[in-house]
N, C-alpha and C positions, 0 to 999 in steps of 0.2 A: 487789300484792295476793297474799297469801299462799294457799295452795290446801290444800284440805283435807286430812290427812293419810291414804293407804290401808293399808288393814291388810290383808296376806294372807287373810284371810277374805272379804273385802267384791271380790275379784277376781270370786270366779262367780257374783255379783250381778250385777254389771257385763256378764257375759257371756250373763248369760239375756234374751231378747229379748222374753217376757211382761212379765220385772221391771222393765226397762228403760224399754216403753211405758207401763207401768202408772205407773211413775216419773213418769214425762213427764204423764201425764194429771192425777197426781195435783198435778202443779207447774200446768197448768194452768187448773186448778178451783180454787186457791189463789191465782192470780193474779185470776180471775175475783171470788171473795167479795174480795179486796183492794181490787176497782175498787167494786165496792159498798158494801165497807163506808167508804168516801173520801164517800158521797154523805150530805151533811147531814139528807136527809129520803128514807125509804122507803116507798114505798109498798106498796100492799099486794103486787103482782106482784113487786117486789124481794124482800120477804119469803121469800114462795115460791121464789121465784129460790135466794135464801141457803139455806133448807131442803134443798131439790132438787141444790146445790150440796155442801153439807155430807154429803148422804148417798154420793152421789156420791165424793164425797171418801175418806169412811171405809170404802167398797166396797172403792177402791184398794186401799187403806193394808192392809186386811185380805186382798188377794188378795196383795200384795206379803209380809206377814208369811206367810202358807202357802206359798210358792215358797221364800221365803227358810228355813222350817223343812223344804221339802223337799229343799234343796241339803244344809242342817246333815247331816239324814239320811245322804245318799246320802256326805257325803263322812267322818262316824265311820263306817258300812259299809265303806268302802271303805280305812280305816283297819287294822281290824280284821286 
């Protein structure tokens, strides 16, 4: 199995411990809609379930994109 290529940028990703769990959560509320979306028939609490999921999700996704533009930051500053 081949492994994904890193780029020197994606290193202080790696090393921030917000982005890391926020990673993590967001891989498993991904896993979670994956089990549901497997089930032939949803009911209504699924539904919700999936909602509650997805937004959940896109919280991540969005606290990881602000961490990740606050590293960009810090490391053109630190460039300069």
């Amino acid at each position: 199995m081949a492994s994904a290529q890193r780029l020197p940028r994606d290193i202080p990703f790696e090393t921030d411990a917000e982005y890391q769990r926020l990673a993590e959560q967001h891989r498993q509320y991904e896993a979670e809609l994956q089990k549901i979306s497997r089930s032939p028939y949803l009911n209504s609490e699924d539904l919700l379930e999936e909602i509650k999921l997805k937004k959940l999700k896109l919280h991540c996704k969005d606290e990881m994109e602000r961490i990740a533009a606050r590293i960009v930051r810090a490391q053109a500053n630190s460039s300069q």
